[in-house]
C-alpha positions as CSV (number, residue, x, y, z in Angstrom):
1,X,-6.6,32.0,27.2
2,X,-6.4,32.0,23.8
3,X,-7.6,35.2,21.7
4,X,-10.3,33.4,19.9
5,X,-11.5,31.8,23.5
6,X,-11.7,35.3,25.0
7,X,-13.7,36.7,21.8
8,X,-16.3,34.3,22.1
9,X,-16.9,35.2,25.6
10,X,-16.8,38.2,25.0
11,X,-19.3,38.4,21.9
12,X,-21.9,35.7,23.4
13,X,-22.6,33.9,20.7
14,X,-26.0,32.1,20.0
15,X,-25.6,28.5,18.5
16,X,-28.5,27.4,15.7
17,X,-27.5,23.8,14.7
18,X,-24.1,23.9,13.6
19,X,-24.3,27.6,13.1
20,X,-22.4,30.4,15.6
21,X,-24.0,33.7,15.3
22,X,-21.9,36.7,17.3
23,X,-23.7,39.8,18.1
24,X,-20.6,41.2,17.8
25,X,-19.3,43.5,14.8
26,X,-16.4,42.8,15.0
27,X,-16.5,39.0,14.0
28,X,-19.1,37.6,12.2
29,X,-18.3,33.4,12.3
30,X,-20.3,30.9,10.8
31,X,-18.9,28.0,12.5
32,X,-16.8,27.2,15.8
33,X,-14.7,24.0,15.9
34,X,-12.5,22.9,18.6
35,X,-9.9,21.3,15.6
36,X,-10.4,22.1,12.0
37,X,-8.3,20.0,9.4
38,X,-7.4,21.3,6.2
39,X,-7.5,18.2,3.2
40,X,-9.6,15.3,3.2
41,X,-6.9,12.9,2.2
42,X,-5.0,10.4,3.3
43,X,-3.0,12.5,6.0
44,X,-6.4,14.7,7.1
45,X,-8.8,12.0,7.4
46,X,-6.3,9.6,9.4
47,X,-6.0,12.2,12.1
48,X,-9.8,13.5,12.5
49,X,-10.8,9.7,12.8
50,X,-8.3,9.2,15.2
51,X,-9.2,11.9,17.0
52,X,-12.9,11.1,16.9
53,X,-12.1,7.2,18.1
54,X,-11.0,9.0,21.4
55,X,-14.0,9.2,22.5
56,X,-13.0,13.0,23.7
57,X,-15.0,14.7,20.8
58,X,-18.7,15.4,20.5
59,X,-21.0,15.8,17.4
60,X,-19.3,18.1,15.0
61,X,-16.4,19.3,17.8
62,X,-14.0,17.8,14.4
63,X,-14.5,19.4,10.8
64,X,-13.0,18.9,7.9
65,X,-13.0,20.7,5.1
66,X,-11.7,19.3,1.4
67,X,-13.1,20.5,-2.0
68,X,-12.5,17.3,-3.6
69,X,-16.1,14.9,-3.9
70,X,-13.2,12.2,-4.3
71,X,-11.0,10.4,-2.6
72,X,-8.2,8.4,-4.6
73,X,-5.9,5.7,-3.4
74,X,-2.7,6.9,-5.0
75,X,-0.3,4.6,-4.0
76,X,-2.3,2.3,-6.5
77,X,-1.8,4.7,-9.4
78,X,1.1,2.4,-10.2
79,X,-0.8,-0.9,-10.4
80,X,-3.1,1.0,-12.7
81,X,0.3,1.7,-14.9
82,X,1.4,-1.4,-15.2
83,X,-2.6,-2.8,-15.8
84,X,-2.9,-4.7,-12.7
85,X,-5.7,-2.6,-11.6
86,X,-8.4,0.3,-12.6
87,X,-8.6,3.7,-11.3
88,X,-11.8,3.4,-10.7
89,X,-11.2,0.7,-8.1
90,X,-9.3,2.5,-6.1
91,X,-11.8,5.6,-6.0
92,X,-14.3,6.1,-3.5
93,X,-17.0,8.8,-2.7
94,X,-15.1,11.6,-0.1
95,X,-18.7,11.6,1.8
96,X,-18.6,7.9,2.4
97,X,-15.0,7.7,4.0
98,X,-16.0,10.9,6.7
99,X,-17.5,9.7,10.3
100,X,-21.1,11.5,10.6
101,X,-19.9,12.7,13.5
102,X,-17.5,15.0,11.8
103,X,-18.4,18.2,10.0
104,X,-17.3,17.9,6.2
105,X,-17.5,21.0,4.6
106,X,-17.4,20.8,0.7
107,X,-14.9,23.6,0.2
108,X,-11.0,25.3,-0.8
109,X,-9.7,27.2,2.2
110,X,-8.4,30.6,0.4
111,X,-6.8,32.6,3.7
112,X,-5.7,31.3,6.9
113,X,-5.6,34.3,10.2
114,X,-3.9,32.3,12.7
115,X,-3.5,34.9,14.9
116,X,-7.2,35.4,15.2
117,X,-7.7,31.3,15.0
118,X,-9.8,32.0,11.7
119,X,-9.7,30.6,8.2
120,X,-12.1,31.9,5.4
121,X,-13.5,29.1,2.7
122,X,-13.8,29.9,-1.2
123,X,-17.5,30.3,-0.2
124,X,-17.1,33.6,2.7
125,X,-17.1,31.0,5.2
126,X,-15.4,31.9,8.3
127,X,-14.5,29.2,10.6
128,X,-13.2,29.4,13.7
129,X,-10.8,26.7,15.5
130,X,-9.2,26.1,18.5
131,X,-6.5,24.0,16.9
132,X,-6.2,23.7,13.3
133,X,-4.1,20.7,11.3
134,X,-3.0,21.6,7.9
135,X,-3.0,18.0,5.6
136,X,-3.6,19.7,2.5
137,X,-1.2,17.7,0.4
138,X,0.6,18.3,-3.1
139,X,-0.5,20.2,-5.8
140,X,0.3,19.0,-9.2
141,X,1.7,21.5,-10.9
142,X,1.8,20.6,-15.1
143,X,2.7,24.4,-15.5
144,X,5.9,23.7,-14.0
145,X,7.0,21.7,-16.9
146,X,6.7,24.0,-20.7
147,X,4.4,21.7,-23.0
148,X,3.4,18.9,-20.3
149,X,-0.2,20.1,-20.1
150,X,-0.5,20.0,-24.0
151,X,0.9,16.8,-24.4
152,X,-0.9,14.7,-21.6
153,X,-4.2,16.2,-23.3
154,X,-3.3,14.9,-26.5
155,X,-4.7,11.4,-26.9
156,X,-2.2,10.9,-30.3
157,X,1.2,11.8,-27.6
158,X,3.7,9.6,-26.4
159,X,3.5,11.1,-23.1
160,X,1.8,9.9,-20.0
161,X,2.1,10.4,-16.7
162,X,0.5,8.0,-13.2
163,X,0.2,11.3,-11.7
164,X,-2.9,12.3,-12.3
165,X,-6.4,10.7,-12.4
166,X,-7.0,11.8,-16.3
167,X,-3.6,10.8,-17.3
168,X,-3.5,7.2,-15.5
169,X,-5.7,5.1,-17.3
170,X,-3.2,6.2,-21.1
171,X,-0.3,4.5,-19.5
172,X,-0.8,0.9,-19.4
173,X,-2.0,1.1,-23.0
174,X,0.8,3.4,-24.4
175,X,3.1,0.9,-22.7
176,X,1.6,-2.1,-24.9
177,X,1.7,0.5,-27.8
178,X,5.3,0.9,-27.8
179,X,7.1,-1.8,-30.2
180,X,10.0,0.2,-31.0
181,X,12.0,3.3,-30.1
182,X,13.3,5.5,-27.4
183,X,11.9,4.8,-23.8
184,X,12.6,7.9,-21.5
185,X,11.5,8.0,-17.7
186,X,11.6,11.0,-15.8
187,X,11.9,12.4,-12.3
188,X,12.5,15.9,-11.0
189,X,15.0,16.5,-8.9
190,X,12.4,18.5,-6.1
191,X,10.2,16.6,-4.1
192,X,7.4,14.5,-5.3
193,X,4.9,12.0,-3.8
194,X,6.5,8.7,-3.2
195,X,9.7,9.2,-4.9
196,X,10.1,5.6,-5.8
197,X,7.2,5.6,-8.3
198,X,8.9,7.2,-11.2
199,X,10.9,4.0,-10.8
200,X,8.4,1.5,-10.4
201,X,6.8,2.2,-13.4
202,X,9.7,2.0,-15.2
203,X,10.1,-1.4,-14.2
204,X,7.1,-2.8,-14.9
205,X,7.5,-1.6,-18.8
206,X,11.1,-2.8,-18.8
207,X,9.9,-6.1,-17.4
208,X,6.5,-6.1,-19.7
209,X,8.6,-5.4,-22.7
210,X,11.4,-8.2,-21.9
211,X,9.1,-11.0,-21.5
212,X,7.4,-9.8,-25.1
213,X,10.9,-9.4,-26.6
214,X,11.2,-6.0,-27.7
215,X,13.9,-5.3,-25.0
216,X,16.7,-6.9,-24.4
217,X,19.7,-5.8,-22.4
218,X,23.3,-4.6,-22.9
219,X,22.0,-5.3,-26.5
220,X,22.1,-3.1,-29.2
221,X,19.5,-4.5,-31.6
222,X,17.1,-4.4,-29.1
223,X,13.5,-2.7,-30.6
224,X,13.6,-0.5,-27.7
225,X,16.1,1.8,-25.7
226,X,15.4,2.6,-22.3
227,X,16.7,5.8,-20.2
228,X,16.0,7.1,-16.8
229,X,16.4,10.5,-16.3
230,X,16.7,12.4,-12.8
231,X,17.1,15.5,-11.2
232,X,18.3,13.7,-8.7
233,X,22.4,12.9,-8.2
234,X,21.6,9.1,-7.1
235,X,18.9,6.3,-7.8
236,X,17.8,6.7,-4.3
237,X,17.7,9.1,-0.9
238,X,19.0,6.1,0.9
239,X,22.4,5.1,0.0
240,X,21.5,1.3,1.0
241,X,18.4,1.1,-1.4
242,X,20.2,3.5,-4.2
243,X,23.4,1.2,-3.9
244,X,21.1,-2.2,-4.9
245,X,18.9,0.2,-7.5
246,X,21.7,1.7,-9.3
247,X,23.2,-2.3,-9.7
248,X,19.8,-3.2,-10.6
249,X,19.5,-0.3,-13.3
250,X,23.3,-1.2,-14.8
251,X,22.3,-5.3,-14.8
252,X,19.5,-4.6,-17.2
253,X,21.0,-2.1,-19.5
254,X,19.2,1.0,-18.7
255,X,20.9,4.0,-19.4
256,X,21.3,6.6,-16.5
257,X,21.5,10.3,-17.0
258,X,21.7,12.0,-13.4
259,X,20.6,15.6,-12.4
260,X,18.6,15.9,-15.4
261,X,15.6,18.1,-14.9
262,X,13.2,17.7,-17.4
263,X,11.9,21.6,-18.1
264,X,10.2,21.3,-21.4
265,X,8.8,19.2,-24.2
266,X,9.2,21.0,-27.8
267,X,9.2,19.6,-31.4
268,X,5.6,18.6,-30.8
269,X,6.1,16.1,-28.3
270,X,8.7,14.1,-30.0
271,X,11.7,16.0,-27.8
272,X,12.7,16.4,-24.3
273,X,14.0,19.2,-23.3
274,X,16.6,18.5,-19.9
275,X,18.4,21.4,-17.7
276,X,21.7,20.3,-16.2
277,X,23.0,22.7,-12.4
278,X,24.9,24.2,-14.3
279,X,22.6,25.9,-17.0
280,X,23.5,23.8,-20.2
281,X,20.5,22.1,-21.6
282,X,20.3,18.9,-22.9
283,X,18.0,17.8,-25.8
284,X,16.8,13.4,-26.0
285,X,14.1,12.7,-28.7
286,X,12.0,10.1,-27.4
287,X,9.5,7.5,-28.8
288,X,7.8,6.9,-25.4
289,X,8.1,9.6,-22.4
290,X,6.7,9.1,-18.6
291,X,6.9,12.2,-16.9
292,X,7.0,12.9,-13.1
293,X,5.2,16.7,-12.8
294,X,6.9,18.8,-10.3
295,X,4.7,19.4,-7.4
296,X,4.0,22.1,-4.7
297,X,1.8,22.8,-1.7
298,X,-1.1,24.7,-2.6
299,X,-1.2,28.6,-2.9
300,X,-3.5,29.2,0.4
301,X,-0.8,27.7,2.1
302,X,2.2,29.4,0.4
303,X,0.9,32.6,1.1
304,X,-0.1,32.3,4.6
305,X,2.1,33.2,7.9
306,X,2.6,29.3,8.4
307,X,4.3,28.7,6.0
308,X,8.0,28.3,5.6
309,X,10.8,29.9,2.5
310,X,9.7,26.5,0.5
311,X,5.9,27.6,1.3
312,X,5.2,24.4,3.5
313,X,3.9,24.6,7.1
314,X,7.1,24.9,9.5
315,X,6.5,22.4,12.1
316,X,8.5,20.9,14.5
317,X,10.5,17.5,12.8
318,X,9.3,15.5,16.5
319,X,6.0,16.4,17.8
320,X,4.7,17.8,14.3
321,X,3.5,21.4,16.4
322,X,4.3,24.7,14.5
323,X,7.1,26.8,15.0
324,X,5.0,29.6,16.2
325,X,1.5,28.9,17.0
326,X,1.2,26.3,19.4
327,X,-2.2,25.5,18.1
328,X,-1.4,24.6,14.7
329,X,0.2,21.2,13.5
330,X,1.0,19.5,10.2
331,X,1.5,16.3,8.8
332,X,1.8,14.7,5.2
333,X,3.0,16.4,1.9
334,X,2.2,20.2,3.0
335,X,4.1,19.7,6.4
336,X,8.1,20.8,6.6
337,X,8.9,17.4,7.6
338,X,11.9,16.4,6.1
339,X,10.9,12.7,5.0
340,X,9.7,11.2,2.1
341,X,6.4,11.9,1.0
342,X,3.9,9.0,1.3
343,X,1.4,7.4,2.6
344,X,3.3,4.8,4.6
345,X,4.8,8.1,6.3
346,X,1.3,8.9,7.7
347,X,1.1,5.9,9.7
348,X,3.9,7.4,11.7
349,X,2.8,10.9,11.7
350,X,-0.8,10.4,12.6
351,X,-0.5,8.6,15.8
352,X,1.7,11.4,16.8
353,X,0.4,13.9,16.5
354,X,-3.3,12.8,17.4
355,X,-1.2,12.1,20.9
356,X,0.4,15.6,21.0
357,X,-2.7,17.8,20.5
358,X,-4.5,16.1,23.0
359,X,-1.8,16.4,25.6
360,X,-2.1,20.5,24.4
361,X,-5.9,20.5,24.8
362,X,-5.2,19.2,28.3
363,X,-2.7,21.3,29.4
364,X,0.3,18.7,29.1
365,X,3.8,17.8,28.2
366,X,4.0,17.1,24.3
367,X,5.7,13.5,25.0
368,X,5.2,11.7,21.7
369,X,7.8,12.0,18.7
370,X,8.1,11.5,15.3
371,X,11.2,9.5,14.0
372,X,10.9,10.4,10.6
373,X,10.0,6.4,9.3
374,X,8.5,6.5,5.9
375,X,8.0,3.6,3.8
376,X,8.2,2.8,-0.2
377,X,7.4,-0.2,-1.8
378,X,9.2,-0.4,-5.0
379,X,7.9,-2.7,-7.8
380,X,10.9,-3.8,-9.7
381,X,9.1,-6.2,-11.8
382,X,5.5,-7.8,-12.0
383,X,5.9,-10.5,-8.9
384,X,8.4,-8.8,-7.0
385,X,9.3,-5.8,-4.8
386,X,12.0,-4.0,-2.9
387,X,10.8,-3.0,0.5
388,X,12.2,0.3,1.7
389,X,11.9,1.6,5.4
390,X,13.3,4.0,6.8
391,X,13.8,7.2,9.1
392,X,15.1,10.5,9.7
393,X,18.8,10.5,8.6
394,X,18.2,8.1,5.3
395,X,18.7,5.3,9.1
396,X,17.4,2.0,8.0
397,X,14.3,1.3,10.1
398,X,13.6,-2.1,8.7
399,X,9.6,-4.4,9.4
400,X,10.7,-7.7,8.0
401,X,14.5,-7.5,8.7
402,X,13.5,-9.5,12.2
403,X,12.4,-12.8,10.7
404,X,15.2,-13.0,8.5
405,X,14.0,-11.1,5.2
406,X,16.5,-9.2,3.3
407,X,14.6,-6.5,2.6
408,X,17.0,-4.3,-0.2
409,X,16.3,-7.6,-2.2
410,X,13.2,-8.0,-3.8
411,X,10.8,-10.4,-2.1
412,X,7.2,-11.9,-4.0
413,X,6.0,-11.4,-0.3
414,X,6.1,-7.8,-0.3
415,X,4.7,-7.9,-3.9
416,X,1.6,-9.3,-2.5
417,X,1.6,-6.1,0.5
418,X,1.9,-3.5,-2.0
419,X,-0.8,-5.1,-4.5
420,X,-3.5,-6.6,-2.3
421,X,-2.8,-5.6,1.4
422,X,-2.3,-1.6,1.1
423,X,-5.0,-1.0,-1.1
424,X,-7.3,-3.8,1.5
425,X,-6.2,-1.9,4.6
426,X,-6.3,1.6,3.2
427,X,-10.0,1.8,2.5
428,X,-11.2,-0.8,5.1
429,X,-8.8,0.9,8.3
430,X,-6.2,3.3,7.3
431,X,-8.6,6.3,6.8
432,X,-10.6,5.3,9.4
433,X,-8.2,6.0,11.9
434,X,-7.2,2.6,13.1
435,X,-4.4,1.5,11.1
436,X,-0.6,2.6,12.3
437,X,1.5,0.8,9.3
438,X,4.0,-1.7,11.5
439,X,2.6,-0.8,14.7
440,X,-0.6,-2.6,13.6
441,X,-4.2,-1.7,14.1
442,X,-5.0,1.1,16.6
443,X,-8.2,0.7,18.7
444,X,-10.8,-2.0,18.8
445,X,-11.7,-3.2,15.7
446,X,-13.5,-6.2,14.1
447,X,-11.1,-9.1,14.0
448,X,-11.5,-12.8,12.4
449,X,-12.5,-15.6,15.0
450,X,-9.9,-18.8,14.8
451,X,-13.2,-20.9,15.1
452,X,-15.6,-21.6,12.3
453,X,-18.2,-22.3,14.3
454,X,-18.2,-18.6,15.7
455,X,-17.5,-17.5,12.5
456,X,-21.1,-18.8,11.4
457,X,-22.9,-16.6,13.0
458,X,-21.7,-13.2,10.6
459,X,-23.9,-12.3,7.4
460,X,-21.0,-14.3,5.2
461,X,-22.2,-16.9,3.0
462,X,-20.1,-20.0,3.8
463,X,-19.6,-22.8,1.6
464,X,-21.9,-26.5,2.5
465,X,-19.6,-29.2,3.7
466,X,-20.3,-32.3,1.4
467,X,-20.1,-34.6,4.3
468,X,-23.4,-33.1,5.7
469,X,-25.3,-34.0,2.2
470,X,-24.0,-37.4,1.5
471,X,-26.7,-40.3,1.6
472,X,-23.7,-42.8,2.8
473,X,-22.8,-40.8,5.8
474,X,-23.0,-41.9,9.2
475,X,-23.3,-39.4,12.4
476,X,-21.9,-39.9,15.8
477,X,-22.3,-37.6,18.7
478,X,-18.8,-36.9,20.5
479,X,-18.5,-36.0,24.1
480,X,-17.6,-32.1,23.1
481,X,-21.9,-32.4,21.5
482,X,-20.3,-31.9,18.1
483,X,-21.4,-34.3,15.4
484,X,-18.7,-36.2,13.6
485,X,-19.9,-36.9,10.0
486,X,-18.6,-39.9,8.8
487,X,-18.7,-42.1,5.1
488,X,-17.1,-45.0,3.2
489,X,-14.2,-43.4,0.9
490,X,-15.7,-41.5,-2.9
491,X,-13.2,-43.8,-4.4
492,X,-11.4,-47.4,-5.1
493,X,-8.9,-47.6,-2.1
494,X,-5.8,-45.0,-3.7
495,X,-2.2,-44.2,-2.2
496,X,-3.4,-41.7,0.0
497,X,-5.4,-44.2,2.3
498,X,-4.6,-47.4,4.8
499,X,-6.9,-48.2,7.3
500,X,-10.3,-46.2,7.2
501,X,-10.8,-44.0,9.9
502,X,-14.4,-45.3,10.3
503,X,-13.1,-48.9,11.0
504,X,-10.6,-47.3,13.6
505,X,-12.6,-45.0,15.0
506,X,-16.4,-46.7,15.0
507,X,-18.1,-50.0,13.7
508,X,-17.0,-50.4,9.9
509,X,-19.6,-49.1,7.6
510,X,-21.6,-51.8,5.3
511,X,-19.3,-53.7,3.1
512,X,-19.4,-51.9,-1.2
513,X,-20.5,-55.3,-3.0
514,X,-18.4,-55.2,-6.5
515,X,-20.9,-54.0,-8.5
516,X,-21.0,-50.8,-6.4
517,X,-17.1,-50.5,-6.4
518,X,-17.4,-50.9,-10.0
519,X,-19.4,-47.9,-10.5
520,X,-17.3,-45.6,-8.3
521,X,-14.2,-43.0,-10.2
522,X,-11.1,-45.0,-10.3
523,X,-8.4,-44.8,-7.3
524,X,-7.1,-41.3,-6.6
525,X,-3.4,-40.3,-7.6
526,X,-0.7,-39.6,-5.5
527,X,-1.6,-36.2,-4.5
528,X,1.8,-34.3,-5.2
529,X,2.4,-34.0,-9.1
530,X,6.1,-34.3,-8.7
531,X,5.3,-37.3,-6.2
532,X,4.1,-39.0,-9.2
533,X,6.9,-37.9,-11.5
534,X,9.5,-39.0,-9.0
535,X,11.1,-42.2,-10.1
536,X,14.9,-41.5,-9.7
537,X,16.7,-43.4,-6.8
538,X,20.0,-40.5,-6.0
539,X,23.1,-41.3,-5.6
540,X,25.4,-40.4,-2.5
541,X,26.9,-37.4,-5.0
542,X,23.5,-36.2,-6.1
543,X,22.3,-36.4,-2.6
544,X,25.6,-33.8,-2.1
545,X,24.6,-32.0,-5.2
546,X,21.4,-31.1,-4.1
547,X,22.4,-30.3,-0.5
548,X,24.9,-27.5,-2.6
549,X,22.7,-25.9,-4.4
550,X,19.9,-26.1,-1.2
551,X,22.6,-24.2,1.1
552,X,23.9,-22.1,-2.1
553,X,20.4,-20.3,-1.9
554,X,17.2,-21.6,-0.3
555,X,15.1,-18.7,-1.8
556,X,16.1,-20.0,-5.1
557,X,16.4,-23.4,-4.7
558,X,13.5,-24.5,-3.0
559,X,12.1,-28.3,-2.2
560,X,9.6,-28.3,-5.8
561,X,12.5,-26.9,-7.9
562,X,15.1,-29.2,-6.9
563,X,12.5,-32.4,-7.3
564,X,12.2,-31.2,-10.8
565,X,15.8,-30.8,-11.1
566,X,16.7,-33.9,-9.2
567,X,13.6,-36.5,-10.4
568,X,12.7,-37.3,-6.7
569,X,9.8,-35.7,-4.2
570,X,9.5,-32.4,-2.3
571,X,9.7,-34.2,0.6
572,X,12.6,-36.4,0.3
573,X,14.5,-32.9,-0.4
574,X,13.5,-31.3,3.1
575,X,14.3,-34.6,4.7
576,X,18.1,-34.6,3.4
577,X,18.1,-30.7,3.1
578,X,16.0,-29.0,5.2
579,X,15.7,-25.3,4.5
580,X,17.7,-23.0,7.6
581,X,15.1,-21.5,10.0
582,X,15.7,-18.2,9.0
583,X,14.1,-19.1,5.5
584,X,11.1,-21.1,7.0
585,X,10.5,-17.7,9.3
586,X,10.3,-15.9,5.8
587,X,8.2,-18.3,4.3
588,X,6.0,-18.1,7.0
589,X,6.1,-14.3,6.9
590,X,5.0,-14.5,3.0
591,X,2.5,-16.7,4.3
592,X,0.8,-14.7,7.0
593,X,0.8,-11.4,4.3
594,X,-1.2,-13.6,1.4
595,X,-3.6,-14.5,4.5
596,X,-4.3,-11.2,5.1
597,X,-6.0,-10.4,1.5
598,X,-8.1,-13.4,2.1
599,X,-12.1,-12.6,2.2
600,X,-14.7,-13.7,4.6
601,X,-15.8,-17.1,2.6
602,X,-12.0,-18.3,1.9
603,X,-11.2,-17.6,5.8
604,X,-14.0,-19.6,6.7
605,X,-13.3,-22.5,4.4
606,X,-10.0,-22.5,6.1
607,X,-10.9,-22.8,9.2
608,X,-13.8,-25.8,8.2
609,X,-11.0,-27.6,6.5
610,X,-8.6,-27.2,9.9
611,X,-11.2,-28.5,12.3
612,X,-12.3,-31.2,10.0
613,X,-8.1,-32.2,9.6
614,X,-8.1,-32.3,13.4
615,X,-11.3,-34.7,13.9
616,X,-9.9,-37.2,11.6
């Protein structure tokens, strides 16, 4: 039995509310948990509502405790950079995203005794837990960098930063501010939160700037000079991604300066200040500077008896249990994991160890491990992103690699993940404790009917069909007791019609005298654009042309670019070159992921549209 088990015998406590009075001098609690979790973010509240959707807690068995009254989705700080979205959108209340059934206590956790299975709040709180999770997280640390503070402060500085809440929102317009000059991007070369972002950002501007023509690469008259400086020796931890980076950073001209640590910014703010392994320094004025902040986990942390020489909590790399205490665990950005540090890294953390400390509550076998799979989406333009996966051992541990997708090449389908989906699924799942990142949703949860019909009975406004409010329509009961709706066609007789279904189907409506006919909107158009514009009759060798370039690249070349090209219609192209099935798999991939952003009302109008397609 564990010490703090035997003490509470021992001391017969009396419980008022949430309250644990000992008569006891020689502990004085004021709570008793069975698991305490340190941070309220991403990694903390993943686990306790995971935990909770076990079923195996009761009221206020789980606690949390985080200082913060706000929760940020990070990850988006990027999108906010590059101005596709607002930090306040991805913000939310911390009190809204905790289960009332877990204890949230508004607090800083100063000393951890894990010998006596205690903690101590900023407040004089004493808590006691029977197993604790530390997902504290990063702490920013400006400091770390001489003159960083001063400058992000200063709304007349060229430097900004996505790091911070404050700093965020100067970015995007310090980006459209720049017309001319030195571009510097930085990165440290010790661990970070998602260390793809100091990337993405950069190529965002790089791409924001080309397309208003005050960059332009492997040019020397360009208005603006970009650099990317790291303290890092590669592009990348994973040779595969950092291979395709590294040719992607050399095809647009950006200069490279490798294990570059940026320690200071003098000359009031107009120089950077670099420190090389070897001790030499290195000076770069700049015109525009975006600067990564080291970070660190937080002091309370540091300083306790969990933690390791690097001050993060020593845990086992496969079932995420301490070194030492066998009822402490870690997960996330203050764990010793050796992975990257993001979100997408919780989805494979979580599950794990929500698994192992029930197993240790009941007395069994630790049986589920951690692989080390972390994920970063990397925006390497507005439109498009490289999708990296992977696991312990910088291994490839690839999603999309199954149906065909390169993924080391950026993909507009993964643009649409990492801008609508993440952000979607974060708030609505993620931190609610049923969302495991490829392994799908955990639990039940609510899922979208495939039938309209059912779909009509939720609280979503759904759009009228106009066949129900047209005085011309005609209603015929069907053997299924739907009601087919029925009318003459809202126009002259176009290219898109033959027979009418009505004449087909049921007794022909009333003939449309001319006068009526004459008062209706002329005949529709072809419905395809390029349909309309396609007027060319091909040739044997343009027929062969085509099929080249179709089986050159069928990403690039698809069935509406080559009718422009070739003066004929999108579907005369897939007739004499169909794409390979690997690319319609990946199509339909892309596909499935825009579905996924769709709300209530569009899902719904889908669905009214499909059953109406098959009636006709």
């Amino acid at each position: 039995m564990m010490l703090a088990q035997v003490m509470r015998k021992a001391a017969m406590p009396q419980r008022i509310g949430n309250v644990s009075l000992f008569s006891t001098s020689a502990r004085v609690l004021d709570a008793a948990h069975k698991v305490v979790v340190v941070g309220g973010g991403t990694a903390g509240l993943s686990v306790s509502h995971q935990l909770l959707n076990t079923g195996k807690f009761a009221q206020d068995e789980i606690a949390i405790v985080e200082p913060s009254n706000f929760h940020d989705y990070q990850p988006g700080w990027t999108l906010v950079g590059g101005g596709l979205k607002t930090r306040e959108s991805l913000r939310r209340n911390e009190d809204s995203l905790v289960n009332s059934k877990i204890q949230l206590y508004k607090d800083a956790v100063t000393t951890i005794s894990p010998e006596q299975s205690q903690l101590t709040t900023a407040s004089g709180k004493k808590l006691d837990y029977e197993h604790l999770v530390i997902a504290s997280g990063y702490t920013v640390t400006l400091d770390g960098i001489k003159g960083l503070r001063e400058a992000l402060h200063d709304p007349n500085s060229s430097v900004c930063s996505i790091y911070t809440y404050e700093s965020v929102q100067h970015v995007h317009p310090k980006i459209d501010k720049l017309k001319e000059g030195q571009a510097i991007f930085t990165q440290p070369g010790s661990p970070i939160k998602c260390a793809g972002a100091p990337q993405k950002i950069m190529w965002l501007a790089l791409d924001k700037w080309t397309k208003a023509g005050l960059y332009k690469k492997h040019d020397a008259s360009s208005p603006i000079k970009i650099s990317f400086a790291t303290g890092m020796p590669t592009m990348f931890s994973v040779p595969h991604y950092s291979k395709v980076l590294d040719g992607l950073r050399e095809e647009r001209g950006v200069s490279g300066f490798f294990q570059h640590n940026l320690v200071a910014i003098e000359d009031q703010g107009k120089t950077a200040v670099f420190q090389r392994p070897n001790g030499d320094q290195v000076k770069m004025p700049f015109d525009f500077l975006h600067v990564t902040p080291t970070m660190s986990p937080p002091e309370f942390l540091r300083k306790s008896p969990l933690a390791n020489g690097a001050g993060y909590a020593e845990v086992d790399q496969a079932k995420l249990q301490h070194v030492k205490y066998s009822n402490v665990w870690s997960l996330g950005d203050s764990s010793s994991l050796a992975t990257s540090k993001t979100a997408a890294a919780i989805t494979g953390q979580s599950p794990v160890l929500v698994a192992n400390l029930l197993s240790a509550l009941e007395g069994k076998e630790l049986t589920a491990t951690y692989n080390g799979y972390t994920s970063c989406p990397l925006l390497t333009e507005y439109g498009k992103v490289l999708l990296a996966e992977f696991k312990y051992g910088a291994q490839l541990n690839e999603t999309f690699s199954k149906y065909g997708i390169d993924q080391s090449k950026p993909q507009r389908a993964f643009y649409y993940l990492k801008k609508d989906f993440f952000p979607w699924v974060y708030y609505r799942n993620m931190v609610k404790g049923t969302w495991a990142g490829p392994k799908g949703f955990l639990g039940t949860i609510r899922t979208f009917s495939s039938s309209a019909r059912k779909m009509r009975n939720t609280p979503a406004r759904h759009p009228r069909d106009p066949l129900d409010t047209s005085v011309h329509a005609s209603r015929f009961s069907l053997p299924t007791r739907e009601t087919f709706v029925v009318r003459p066609a809202p126009s002259q007789p176009s290219s898109r019609m033959s027979v009418p279904a009505a004449e087909t189907l049921f007794a022909a409506p009333a003939p449309i005298s001319e006068t009526e006919l004459a008062g209706l909107p002329p005949a529709l158009r072809k419905h395809h654009r390029q349909a309309r514009l396609a007027t060319n009759v091909l040739s044997p060798e343009k027929v062969a042309e085509l099929q080249q370039l179709r089986a050159q690249d069928p990403f690039k070349f698809t069935a509406g670019k080559l009718a422009k090209m070739f003066g004929c219609s999108p579907t005369f192209v897939s007739i004499v070159a169909p794409a390979p099935k690997n690319v319609r798999k990946a199509r339909q991939a892309e596909t499935e992921l825009k579905r996924a952003t769709w709300g209530m009302n569009k899902r719904v109008a889908h669905e009214q549209r499909a059953e109406r397609r098959a009636l006709w």
